[in-house]
C-alpha positions in Angstrom: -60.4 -21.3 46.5 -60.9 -17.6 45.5 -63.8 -16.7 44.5 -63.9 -14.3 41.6 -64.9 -11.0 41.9 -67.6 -9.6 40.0 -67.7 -6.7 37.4 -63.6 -7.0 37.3 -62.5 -8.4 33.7 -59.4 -10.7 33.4 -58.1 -8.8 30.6 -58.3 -4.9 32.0 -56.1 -6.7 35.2 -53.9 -8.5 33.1 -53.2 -5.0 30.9 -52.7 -3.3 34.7 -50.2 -6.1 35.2 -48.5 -5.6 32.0 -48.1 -1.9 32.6 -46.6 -2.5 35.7 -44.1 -4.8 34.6 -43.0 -1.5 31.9 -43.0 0.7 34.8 -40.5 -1.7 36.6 -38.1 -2.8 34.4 -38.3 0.9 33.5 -37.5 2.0 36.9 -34.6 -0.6 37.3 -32.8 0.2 34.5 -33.9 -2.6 32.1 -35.8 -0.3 29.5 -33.5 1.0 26.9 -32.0 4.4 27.0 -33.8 7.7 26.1 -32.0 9.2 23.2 -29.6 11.9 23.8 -30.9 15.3 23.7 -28.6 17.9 23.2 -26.4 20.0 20.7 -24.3 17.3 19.4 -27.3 15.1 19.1 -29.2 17.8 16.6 -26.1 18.3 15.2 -25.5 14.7 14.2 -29.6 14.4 12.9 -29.4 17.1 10.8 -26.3 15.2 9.0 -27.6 12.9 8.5 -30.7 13.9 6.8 -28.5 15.8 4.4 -26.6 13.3 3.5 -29.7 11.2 3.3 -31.0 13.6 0.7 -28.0 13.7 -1.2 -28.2 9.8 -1.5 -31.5 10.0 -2.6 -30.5 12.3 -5.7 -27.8 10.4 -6.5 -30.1 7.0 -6.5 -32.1 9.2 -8.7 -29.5 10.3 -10.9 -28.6 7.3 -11.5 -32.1 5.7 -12.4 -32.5 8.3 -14.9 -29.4 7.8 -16.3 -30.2 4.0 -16.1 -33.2 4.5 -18.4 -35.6 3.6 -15.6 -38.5 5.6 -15.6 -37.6 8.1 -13.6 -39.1 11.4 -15.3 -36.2 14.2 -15.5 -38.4 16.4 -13.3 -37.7 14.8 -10.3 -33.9 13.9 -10.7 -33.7 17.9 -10.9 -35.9 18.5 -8.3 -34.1 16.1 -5.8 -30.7 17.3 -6.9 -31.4 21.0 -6.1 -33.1 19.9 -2.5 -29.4 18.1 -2.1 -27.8 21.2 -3.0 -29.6 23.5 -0.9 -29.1 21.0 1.9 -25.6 20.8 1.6 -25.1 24.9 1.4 -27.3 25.2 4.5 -24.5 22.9 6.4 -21.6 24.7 4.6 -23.5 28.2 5.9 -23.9 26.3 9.5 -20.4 25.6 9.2 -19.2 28.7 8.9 -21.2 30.3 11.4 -20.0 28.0 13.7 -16.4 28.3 13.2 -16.6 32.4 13.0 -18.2 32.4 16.5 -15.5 29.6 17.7 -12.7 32.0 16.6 -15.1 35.0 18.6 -14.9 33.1 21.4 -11.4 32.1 21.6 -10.0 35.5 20.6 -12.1 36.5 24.0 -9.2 38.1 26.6 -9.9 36.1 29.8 
């Protein structure tokens, strides 16, 4: 039989253990994926937040218009924060495609 060390707790060892299990199945390919990083990754977050925000105004909308009490304040307030939202993207857009069209009207 071992005999138990002193001054080493059972829980602090069984933690270490634990974190080394992570570690492991982190190494081996177990753990799940980091998330993408990258252009197309922003660009699909951002897109998703707008039209997040423009859901949000139109679930506000339609409480007002419901009669819920939803104070007209706010439905304004979230409609305008849609809008600007959705003219940022447009403005993205179009930057976007103007230097696509620089690009490809480059001589090679």
């Amino acid at each position: 039989m071992i005999a138990p060390l002193k001054g080493i707790d059972t829980s602090s060892v069984l933690a270490l253990r634990a974190q080394i299990l992570d570690r492991n199945a982190a190494l081996s390919g177990k753990a799940a994926a980091p998330a993408k990083s990258g252009f197309d990754s922003a660009i699909t977050e951002v897109l998703r937040a707008v039209n997040a925000t423009q859901s949000k105004a139109g679930d506000v909308s339609a409480a007002f218009e419901r009669g819920d009490t939803v104070d007209i304040a706010s439905v304004m307030l979230a409609r305008q924060k849609a809008s600007i939202a959705f003219e940022a993207t447009l403005q993205v857009r179009n930057k976007l495609l103007s230097a696509y069209h620089d690009v490809m009207s480059m001589p090679v």
